[in-house]
N, C-alpha and C positions, 0 to 999 in steps of 0.2 A: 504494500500500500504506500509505504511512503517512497518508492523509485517511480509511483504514478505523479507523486509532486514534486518530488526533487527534480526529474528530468526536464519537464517543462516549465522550472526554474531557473534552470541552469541557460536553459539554452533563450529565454528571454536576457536573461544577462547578459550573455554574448552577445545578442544584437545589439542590445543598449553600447556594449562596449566600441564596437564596429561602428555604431553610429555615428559614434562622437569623436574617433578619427579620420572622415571623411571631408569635414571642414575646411575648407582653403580660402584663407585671407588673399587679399590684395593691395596694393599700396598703389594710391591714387598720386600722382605728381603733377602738382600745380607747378600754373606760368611763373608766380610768385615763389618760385622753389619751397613752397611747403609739402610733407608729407602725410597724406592722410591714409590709415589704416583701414577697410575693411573688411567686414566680417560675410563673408562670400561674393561671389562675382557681383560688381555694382552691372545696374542696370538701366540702359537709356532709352527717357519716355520720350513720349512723339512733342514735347514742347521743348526739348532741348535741353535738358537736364539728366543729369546721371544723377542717380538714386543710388544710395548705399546704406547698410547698417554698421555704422560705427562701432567702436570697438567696447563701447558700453551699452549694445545692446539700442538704440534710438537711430529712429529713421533718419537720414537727410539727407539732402539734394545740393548737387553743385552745379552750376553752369559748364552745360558740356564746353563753352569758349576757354572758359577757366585751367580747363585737364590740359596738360601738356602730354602726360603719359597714364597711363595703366598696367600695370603688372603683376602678377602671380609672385606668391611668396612662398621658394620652396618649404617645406619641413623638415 
């Protein structure tokens, strides 16, 4: 009885774990050589803005004229 709750335990856990290494930041680089971090691939809406979630979790938007660059941040 209990390898019927241990095992489907177990293996939710493993997902949870796998889940939370899949995450890939990127670092946004502005014209003003500032570096902005986010917290998955930013994404740009139809009025000209890249959308990102910051690295404490809150939305916000920058002026696609603004970005000089975009990049993946290995792990």
């Amino acid at each position: 009885m209990k390898k019927l709750i241990i095992l489907p335990m177990a293996a939710v856990l493993c997902l949870a774990a796998l889940t939370g290494c899949t995450r890939t930041s990127y670092a946004i680089h502005t014209n003003d050589a500032r570096t902005i971090i986010s917290d998955g691939k930013p994404k740009e809406t139809d009025t000209g803005m890249l959308g990102y979630t910051d690295a404490n979790g809150v939305k916000q938007q920058i002026n696609k004229s603004e970005v000089k660059e975009v990049s993946e941040i290995p792990n």
